[in-house]
VOGU-3710 file (C-alpha; in Angstrom, 3 decimals, decimal comma):
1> xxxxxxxxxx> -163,593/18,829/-96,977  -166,795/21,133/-96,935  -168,021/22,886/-99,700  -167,020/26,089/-98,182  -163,241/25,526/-97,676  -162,373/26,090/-100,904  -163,521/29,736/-100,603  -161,548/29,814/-97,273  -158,577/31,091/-98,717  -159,834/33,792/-100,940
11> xxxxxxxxxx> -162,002/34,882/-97,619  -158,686/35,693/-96,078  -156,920/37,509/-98,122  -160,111/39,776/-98,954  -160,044/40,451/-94,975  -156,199/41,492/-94,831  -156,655/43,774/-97,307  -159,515/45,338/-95,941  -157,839/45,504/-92,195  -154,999/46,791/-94,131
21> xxxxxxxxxx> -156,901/49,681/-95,963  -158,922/50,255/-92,729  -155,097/51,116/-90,764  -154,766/54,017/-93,993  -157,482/55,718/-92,488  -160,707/54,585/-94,445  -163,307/56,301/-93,321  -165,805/53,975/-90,534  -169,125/54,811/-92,357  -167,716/53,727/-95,712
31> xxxxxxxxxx> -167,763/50,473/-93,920  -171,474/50,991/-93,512  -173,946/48,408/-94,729  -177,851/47,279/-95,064  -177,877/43,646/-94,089  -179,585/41,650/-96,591  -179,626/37,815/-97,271  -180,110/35,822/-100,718  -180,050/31,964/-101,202  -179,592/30,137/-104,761
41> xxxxxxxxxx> -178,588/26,847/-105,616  -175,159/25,428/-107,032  -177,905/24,117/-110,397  -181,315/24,390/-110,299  -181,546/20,909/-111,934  -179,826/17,711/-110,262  -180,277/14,269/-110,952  -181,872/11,243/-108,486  -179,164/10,710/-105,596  -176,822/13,400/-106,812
51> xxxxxxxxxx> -175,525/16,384/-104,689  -176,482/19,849/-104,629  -175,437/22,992/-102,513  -177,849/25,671/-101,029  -176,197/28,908/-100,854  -177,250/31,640/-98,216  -175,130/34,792/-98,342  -175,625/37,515/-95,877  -174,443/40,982/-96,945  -173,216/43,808/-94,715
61> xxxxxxxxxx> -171,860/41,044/-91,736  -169,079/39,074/-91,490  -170,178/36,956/-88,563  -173,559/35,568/-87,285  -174,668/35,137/-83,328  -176,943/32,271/-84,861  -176,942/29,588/-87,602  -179,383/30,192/-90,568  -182,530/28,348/-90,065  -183,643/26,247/-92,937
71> xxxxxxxxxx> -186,733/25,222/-94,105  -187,995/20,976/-93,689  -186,414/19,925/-96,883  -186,387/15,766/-95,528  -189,055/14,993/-98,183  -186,634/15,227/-101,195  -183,002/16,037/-99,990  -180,747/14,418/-96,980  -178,686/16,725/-95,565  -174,747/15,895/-96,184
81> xxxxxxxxxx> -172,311/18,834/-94,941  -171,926/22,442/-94,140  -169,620/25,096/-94,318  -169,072/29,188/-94,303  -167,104/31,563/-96,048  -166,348/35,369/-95,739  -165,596/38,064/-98,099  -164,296/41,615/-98,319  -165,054/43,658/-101,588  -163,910/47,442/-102,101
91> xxxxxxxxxx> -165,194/48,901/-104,893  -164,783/52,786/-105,676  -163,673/52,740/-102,534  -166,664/51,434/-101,318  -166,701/47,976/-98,608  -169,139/45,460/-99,089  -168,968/42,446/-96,508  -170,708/39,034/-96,709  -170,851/35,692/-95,530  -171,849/32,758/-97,317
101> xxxxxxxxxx> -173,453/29,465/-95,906  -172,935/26,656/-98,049  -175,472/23,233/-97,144  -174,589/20,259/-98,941  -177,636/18,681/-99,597  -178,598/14,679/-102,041  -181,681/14,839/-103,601  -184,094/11,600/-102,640  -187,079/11,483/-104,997  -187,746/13,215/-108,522
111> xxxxxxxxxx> -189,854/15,808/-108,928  -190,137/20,098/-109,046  -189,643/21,320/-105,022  -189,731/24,996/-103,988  -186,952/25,526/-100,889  -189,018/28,235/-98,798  -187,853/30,815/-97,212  -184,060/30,643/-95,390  -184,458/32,916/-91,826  -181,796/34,826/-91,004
121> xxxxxxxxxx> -181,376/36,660/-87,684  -178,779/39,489/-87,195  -179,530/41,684/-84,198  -182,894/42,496/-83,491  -183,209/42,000/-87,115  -184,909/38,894/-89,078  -183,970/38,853/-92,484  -185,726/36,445/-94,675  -184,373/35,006/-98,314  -186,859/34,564/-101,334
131> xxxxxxxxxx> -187,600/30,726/-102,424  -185,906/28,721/-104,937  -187,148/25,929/-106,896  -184,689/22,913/-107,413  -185,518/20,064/-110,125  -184,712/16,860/-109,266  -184,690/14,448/-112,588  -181,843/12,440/-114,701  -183,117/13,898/-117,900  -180,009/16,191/-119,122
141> xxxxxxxxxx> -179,911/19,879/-117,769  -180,836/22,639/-120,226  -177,995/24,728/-121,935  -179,157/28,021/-120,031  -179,836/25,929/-116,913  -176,613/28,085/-114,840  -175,670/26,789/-111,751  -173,002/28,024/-109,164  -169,785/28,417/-111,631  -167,480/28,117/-108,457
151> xxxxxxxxxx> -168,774/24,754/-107,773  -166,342/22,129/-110,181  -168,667/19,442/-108,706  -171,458/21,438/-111,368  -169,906/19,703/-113,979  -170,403/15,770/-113,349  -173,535/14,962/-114,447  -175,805/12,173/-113,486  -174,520/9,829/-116,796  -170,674/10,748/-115,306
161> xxxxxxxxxx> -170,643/9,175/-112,269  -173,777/6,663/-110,716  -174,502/3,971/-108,318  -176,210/1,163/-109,355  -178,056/-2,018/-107,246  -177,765/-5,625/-108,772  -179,786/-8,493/-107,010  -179,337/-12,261/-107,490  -183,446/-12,392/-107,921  -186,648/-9,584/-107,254
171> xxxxxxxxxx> -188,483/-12,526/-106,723  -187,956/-15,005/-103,584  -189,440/-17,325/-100,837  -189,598/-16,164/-97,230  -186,471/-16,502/-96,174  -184,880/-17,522/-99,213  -181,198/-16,157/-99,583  -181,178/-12,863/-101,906  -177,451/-11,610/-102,985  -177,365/-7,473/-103,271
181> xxxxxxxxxx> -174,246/-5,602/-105,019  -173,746/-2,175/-104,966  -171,576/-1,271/-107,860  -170,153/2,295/-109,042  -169,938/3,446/-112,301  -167,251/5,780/-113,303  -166,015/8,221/-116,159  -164,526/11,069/-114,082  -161,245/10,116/-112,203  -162,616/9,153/-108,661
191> xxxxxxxxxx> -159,395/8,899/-105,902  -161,471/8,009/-102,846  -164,855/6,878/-102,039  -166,788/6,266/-98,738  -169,940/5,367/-97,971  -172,220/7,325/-96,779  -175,771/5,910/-95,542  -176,612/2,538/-95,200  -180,469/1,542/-96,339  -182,362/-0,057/-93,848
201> xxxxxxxxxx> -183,324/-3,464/-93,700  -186,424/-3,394/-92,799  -187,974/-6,629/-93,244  -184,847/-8,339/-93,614  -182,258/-10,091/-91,726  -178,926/-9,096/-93,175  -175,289/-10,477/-93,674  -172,427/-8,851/-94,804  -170,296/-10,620/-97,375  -166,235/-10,238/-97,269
211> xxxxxxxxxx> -165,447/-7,105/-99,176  -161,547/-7,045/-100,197  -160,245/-3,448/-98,570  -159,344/-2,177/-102,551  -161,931/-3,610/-104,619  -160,995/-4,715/-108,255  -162,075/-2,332/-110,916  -163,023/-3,396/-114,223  -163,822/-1,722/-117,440  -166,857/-1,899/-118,804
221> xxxxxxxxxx> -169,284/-0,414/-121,868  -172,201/0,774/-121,279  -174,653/2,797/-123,428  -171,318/3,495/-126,066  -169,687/4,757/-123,459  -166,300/3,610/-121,252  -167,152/2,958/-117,478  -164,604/2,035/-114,600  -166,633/-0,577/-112,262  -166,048/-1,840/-108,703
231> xxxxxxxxxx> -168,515/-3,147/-106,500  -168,403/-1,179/-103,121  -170,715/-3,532/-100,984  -172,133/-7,050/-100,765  -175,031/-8,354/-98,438  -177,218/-11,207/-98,348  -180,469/-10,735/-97,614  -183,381/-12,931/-95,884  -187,200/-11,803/-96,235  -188,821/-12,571/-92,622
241> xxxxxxxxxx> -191,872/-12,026/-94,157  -194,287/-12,203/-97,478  -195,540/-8,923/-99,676  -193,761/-6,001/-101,618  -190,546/-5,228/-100,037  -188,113/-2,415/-101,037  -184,529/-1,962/-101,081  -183,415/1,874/-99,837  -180,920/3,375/-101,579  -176,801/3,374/-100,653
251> xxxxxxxxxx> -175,195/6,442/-100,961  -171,537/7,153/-101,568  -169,425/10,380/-101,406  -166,309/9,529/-104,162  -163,491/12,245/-104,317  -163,214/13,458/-107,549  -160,312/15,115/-109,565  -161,255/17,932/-111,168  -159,383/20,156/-113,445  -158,830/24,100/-112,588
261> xxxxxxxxxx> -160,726/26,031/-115,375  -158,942/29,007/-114,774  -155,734/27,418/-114,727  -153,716/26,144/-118,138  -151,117/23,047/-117,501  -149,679/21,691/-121,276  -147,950/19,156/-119,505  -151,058/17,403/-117,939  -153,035/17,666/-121,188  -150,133/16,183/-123,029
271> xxxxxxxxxx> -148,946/13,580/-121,267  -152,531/12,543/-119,452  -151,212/12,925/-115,624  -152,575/14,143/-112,911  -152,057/17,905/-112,666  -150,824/20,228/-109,756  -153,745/22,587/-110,273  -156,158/19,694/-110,010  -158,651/19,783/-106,756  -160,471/16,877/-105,590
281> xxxxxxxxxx> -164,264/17,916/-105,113  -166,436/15,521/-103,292  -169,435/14,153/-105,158  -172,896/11,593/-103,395  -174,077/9,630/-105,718  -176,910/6,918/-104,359  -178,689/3,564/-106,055  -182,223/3,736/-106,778  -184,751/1,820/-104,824  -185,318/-1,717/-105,708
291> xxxxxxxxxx> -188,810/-3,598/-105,338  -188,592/-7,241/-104,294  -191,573/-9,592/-104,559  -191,624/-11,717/-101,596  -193,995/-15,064/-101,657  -195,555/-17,026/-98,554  -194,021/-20,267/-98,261  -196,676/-22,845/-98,921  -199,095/-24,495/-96,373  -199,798/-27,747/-98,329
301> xxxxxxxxxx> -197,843/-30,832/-96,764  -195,471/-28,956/-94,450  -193,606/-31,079/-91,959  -194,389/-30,218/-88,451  -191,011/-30,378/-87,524  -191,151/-27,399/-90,359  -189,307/-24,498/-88,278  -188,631/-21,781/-91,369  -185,812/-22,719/-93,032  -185,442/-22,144/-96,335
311> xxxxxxxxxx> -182,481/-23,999/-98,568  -181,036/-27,211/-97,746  -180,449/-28,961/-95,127  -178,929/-32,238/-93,551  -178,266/-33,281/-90,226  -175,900/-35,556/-88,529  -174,973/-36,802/-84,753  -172,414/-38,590/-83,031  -170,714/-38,907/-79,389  -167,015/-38,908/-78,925
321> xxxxxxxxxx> -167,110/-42,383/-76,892  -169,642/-45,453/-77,350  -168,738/-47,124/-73,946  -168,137/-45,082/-70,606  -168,229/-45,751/-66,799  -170,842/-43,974/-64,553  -170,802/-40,144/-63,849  -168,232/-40,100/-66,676  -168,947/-37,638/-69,825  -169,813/-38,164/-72,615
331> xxxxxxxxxx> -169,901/-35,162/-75,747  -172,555/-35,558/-77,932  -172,603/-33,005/-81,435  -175,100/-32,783/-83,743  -174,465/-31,166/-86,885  -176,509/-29,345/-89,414  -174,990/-28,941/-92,534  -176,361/-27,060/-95,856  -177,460/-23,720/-97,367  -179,788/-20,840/-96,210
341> xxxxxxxxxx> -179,743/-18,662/-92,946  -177,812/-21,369/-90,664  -177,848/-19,241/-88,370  -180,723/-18,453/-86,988  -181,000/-22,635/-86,187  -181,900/-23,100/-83,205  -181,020/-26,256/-80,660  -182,468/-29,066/-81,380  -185,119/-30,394/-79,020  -184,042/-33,898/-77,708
351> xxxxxxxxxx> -185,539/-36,204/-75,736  -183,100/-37,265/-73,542  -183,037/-40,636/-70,811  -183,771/-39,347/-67,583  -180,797/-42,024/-66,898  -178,555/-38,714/-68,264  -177,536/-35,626/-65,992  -177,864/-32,591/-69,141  -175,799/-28,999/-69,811  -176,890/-26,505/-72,544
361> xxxxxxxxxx> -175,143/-27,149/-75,258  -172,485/-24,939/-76,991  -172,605/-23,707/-80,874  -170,164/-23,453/-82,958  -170,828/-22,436/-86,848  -168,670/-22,529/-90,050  -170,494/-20,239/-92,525  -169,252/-18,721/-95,857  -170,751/-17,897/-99,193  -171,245/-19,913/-102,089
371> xxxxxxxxxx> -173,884/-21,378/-104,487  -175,827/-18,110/-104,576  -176,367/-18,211/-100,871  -174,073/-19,327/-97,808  -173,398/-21,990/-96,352  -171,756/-23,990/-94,165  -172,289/-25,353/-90,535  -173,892/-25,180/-87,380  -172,869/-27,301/-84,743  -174,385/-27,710/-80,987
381> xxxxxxxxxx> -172,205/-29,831/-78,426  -174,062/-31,182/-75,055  -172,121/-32,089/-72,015  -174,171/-35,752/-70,744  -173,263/-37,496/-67,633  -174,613/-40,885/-66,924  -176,122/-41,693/-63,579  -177,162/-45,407/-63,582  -175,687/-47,871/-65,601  -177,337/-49,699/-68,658
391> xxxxxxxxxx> -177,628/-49,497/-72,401  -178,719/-46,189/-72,729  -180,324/-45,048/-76,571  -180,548/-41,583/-77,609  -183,019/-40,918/-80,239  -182,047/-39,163/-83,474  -182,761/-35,521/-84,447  -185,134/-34,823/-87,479  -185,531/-31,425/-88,772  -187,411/-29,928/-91,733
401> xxxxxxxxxx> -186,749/-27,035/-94,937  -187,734/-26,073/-97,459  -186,348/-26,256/-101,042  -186,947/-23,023/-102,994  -185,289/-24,627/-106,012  -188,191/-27,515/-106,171  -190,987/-25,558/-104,479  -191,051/-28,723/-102,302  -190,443/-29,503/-98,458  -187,804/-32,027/-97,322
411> xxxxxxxxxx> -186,500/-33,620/-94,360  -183,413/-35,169/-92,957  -182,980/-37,430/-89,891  -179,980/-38,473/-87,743  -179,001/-42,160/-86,476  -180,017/-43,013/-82,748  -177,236/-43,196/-81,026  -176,352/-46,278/-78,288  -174,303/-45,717/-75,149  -172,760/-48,634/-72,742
421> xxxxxxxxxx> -172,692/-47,123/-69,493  -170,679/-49,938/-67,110  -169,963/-49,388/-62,946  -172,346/-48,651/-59,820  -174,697/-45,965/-59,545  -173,451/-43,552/-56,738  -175,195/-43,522/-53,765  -177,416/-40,237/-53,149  -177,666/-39,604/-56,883  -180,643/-39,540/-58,531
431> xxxxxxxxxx> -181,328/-39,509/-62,740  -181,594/-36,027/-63,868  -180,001/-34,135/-60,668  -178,089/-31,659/-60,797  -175,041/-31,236/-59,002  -174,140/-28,348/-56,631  -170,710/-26,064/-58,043  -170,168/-24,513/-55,000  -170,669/-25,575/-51,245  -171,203/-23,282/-48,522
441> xxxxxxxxxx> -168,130/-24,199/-46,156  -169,305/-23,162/-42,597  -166,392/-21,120/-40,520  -165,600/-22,857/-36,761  -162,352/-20,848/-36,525  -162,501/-16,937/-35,269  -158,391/-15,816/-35,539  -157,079/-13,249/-33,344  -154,983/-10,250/-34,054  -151,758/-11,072/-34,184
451> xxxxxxxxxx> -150,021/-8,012/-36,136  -147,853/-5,522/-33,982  -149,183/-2,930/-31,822  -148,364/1,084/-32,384  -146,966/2,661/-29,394  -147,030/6,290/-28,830  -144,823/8,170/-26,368  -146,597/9,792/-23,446  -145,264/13,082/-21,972  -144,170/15,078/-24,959
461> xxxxxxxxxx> -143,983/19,108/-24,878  -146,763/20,750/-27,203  -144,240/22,177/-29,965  -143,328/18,512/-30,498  -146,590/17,892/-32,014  -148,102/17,864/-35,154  -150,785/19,525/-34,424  -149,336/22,342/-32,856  -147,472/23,424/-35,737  -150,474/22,727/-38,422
471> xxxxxxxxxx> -151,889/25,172/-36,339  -149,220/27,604/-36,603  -148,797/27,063/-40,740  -152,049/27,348/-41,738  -152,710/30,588/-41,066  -149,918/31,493/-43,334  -151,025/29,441/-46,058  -154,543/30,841/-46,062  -153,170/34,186/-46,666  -150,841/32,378/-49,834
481> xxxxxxxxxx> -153,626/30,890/-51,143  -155,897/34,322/-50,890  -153,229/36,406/-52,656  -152,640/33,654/-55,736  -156,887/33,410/-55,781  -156,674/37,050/-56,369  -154,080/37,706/-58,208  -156,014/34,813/-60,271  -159,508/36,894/-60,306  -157,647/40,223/-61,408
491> xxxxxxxxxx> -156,079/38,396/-64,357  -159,399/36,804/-65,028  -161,129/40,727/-65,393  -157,966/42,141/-67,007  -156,729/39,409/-69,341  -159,985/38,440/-71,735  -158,215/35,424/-73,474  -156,682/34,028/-70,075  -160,343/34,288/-69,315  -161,387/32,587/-72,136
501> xxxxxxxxxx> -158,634/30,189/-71,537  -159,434/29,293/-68,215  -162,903/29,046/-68,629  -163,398/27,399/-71,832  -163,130/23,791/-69,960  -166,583/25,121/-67,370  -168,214/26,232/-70,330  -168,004/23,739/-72,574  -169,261/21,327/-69,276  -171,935/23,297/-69,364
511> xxxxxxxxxx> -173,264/22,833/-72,501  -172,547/19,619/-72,193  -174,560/19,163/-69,480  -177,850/21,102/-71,517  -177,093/19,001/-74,369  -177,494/15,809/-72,092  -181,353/17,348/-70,725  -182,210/17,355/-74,573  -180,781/13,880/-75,175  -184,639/12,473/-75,134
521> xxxxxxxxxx> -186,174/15,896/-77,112  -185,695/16,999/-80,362  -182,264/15,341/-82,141  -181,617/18,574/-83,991  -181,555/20,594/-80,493  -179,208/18,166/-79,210  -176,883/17,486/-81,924  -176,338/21,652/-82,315  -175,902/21,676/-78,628  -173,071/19,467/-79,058
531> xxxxxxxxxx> -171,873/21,108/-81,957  -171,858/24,170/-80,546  -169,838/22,853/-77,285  -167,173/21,787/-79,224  -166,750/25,246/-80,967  -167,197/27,082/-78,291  -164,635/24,921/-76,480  -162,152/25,335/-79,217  -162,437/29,003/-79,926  -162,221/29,760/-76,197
541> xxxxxxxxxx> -159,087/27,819/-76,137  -157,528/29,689/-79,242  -159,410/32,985/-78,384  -160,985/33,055/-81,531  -164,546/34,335/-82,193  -166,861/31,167/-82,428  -169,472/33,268/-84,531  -168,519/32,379/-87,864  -166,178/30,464/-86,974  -163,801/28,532/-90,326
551> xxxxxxxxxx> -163,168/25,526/-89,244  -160,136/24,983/-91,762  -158,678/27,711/-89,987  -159,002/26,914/-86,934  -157,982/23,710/-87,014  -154,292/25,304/-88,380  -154,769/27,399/-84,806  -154,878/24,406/-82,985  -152,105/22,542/-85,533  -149,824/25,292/-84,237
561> xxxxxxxxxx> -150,480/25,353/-80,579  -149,680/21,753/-80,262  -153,085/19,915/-81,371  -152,553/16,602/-82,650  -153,900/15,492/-86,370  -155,487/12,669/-84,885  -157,265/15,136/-82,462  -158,092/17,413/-84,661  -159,822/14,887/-87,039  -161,938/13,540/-84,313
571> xxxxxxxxxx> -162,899/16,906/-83,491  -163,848/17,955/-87,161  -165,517/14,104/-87,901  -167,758/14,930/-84,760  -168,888/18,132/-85,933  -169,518/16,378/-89,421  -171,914/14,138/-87,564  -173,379/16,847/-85,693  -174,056/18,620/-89,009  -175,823/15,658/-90,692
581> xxxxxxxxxx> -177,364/14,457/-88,243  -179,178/18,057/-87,428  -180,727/17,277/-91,085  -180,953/13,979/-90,987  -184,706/12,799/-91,205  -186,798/11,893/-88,246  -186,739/7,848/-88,778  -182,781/7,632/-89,892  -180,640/6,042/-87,671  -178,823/8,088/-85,127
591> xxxxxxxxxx> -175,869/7,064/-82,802  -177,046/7,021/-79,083  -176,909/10,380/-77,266  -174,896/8,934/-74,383  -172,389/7,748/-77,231  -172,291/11,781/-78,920  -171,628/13,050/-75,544  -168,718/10,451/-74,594  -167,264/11,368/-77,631  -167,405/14,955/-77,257
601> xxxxxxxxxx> -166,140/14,677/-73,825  -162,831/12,968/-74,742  -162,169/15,196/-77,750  -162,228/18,397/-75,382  -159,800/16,512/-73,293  -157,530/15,062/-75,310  -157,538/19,265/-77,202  -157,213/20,840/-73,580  -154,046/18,401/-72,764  -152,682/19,017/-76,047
611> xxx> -153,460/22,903/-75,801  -151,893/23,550/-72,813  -147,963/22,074/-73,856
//
């Protein structure tokens, strides 16, 4: 849902009644109007990794030919969602039209920011809104602060509803194990949450911990007041390197019930349910950063079979038979057992008898978490094959960690292992050769054709021939096919939403294609090229205006022309990621262009298939 939508509805009915009063005659230049363009904020205070909305209302239009374009705002907001509204005011039987922008925006960093200037072009006109200064701090708003009163989202404050970021230490080993929970914090009723952004782990090499799909809430007290807790994430974390490393922040957009001021229900207030005039308002939250301290791991008496793991460690090796003949197999697994990043274990390096034909070995791992860490197994299975018999030895495996509990290096060592290899060596073979899979087989056979020849019947009169009468046909069918094309092209210059209709699936190719030359340019050129494709695509198809364009609205359209809901929220989750990602800033992680456009491509698809029933 988009911050706009809820002003959707009003936005309608303002513009039947003003269709309706313009069919009793209202005079056209009472219609008349100076464009001008405003922008304030839904509060002009907001705390650390809370939401707020930028407003930009245009007066005397109801419809833009281009977006609004927004100042660089990446230093202390992330873009989030957008949305649009349109209104119809008569007053002393004066009309006043408007459209409103609304940019959903999380502050990032505390501090005082100006938002510059909004540019608005309508026309030949550029119209230009004044700056606004936005506060960004978790120290309580003043009484007189305002804010948007439309906006029920105003009302949570930062102490209402937070995210906050536990670790099992700030202060670890390279490559020691570190165990991050995200946990929210809750005194609003929340129905729904969803993550947002992921941080980046830069600096770190990440697992993801089991998360149960509906995570157990708890109650908890905190500061003298009541919170509802669940942990939304859990990750395990390994420094790859020494220094001062920090966490980014996880955000998450929770759905929150909130009461209708306007509206009185006894029976909600009385008996504590949820009421029918309740709305659910979507509200970011986000953690704070969190600094870890990250220390070399020492130099002083490390093995040299040292290879950078950190935890414990032990090792063990066996083969599946003692006693074999020659050119039999034998399986040989070694086994490391213990705690730490298992996997990022590599083979062990074995030195072989050359008496042995080798194979890579397969891995196989048995990893969970537990002890503060995870653990588990890692397990690498070689394929040998004795050549020559004899008592054949292979030597153990030793390999090296390091104990972050002690502060001290250890080392564990397998057993050598001793193979009986009975029978004659083959002739031709030689230690260490590998055999060939395949052999070329040489062909000495050409075959003949043997199927059964086509006859054809000499002597037959011309009429009798298929040519003769394709000849004759396809005159007429030229002249068919001329009067449906043109019966076509006068529909296309008489009939503008059969126009639209028929060439909504060329245009939207088309954009397509200019989206896919700006794939390796600027993101935010190629994201609103794709954006725009897909509007353009579906308010050709419902022969709808695409400037200002509700997208609540038309998505009903489509609902009622056939459009599936499954469709339709594709369609509506790919413009979301359009939006964002038009915001988003230059570093954040974007999903490949090639990806966008695939996606794009099958939504207009599936809609045109759907469309056309």
């Amino acid at each position: 849902m988009t911050v706009g939508s809820r002003f959707a509805t009003g936005a309608r009915w303002w513009g039947f009644l003003g269709l309706w009063m313009a069919t009793l005659g209202l005079p056209v230049a009472a219609l008349a109007q100076d464009i001008g363009a405003r922008a304030f904020l839904s509060a002009p205070q907001v705390g650390v990794g809370h939401q707020f909305v930028l407003n930009v209302e245009i007066s005397g239009t109801q419809q833009l030919d281009a977006d609004p374009v927004l100042p660089d705002m990446e230093d202390f907001a992330s873009f989030l969602s957008a949305g649009t509204s349109t209104s119809i005011q008569i007053v002393n039987g004066r009309t006043s039209m408007a459209i409103t922008y609304q940019y959903r925006f999380q502050a990032l960093t505390e501090g005082t920011f100006e938002i510059g200037p909004v540019s608005v072009i309508v026309g030949d006109e550029v119209v230009q809104t004044e700056p606004v200064t936005l506060v960004v701090s978790d120290a309580p708003a003043p009484p007189d602060a305002g804010g948007d009163p439309a906006d029920p989202g105003a009302a949570i404050g930062p102490d209402d509803l937070f995210l906050e970021t536990r670790v099992s230490s700030d202060r670890a080993f390279e490559n020691e194990p570190i165990i991050v929970e995200y946990r929210i914090f809750t005194r609003v009723p929340v129905q729904s949450y969803a993550i947002m952004t992921l941080p980046q782990a830069t600096g770190f090499w990440m697992e993801e911990l089991e998360q149960p799909t509906s995570p157990q809430a708890e109650r908890v007290v905190r500061n003298g007041s009541e919170y509802l807790t669940a942990t939304v994430r859990r990750v395990v974390l390994f420094p790859t390197g020494p220094g001062s490393k920090t966490l980014d922040p996880l955000s998450v957009e929770a759905q929150v019930r909130v009461r209708e001021r306007s509206v009185f229900d006894p029976f909600s207030d009385i008996f504590g349910r949820s009421s029918l005039f309740d709305q659910r308002v979507p509200v970011v939250v986000a953690s704070r950063p969190v600094t870890l301290d990250v220390l070399p791991l020492p130099t002083a008496d490390r093995p040299r079979s040292f290879a950078g793991h950190v935890g414990t460690l032990g090792v063990a090796a066996s083969v599946d038979r003692a006693a074999v003949e020659t050119n039999e197999a034998v399986t040989l697994t070694v086994e490391y057992s213990g705690t730490g990043n298992l996997r990022t274990l590599a083979p062990p390096e074995i030195g072989f008898p050359v008496e042995f034909e080798t194979f890579p070995p397969e891995t196989s791992e048995r990893i969970s978490e537990g002890g503060g860490s995870l653990q588990g197994s890692r397990s690498f299975q070689y394929v040998l094959i004795p050549r020559v018999p004899g008592e054949l030895t292979i030597p153990g495996v030793e390999v090296a960690y390091f104990d972050p509990a002690s502060g001290q290096y250890g080392s564990a060592r397998s057993r050598p292992l001793e193979i009986t290899v009975t029978g004659d060596a083959a002739e031709g073979d030689a230690a260490g050769a590998v055999p060939t899979a395949v052999e070329t087989i040489r062909d000495e056979i050409r075959f003949i054709h043997v199927g059964t020849p086509r006859f054809r019947r000499m002597g037959l009169p011309v009429y009798a021939t298929g040519v003769f009468w394709l000849v004759l046909v396809l005159p007429l069918a030229a002249v068919g096919g001329a009067m449906v094309f043109r019966r076509h092209r006068d529909r296309l210059e008489g009939d503008v939403a059969y126009a639209r209709v028929r060439r909504a699936g060329r245009m939207a190719k088309r954009r397509l294609a200019r989206a896919r030359g700006l794939a390796g340019g600027d993101p935010r050129e190629f994201y609103a090229e794709v954006a725009g494709a897909l509007q353009g695509f579906l308010a050709d198809k419902l022969n709808i205006a695409e400037a200002g364009l509700v997208r609540e609205e038309a998505g009903r359209m489509a609902a009622r022309r056939g459009a599936s809901p499954e469709t339709l929220e594709r369609l509506f989750a790919c413009l979301a990621d359009c939006d964002r990602q038009r915001f988003a800033p230059a570093g954040a992680d974007r999903e490949p262009p090639e990806r966008v456009l695939e996606r794009a491509a099958g939504i207009m698809g599936d809609l045109a298939r759907e469309l056309s029933r």
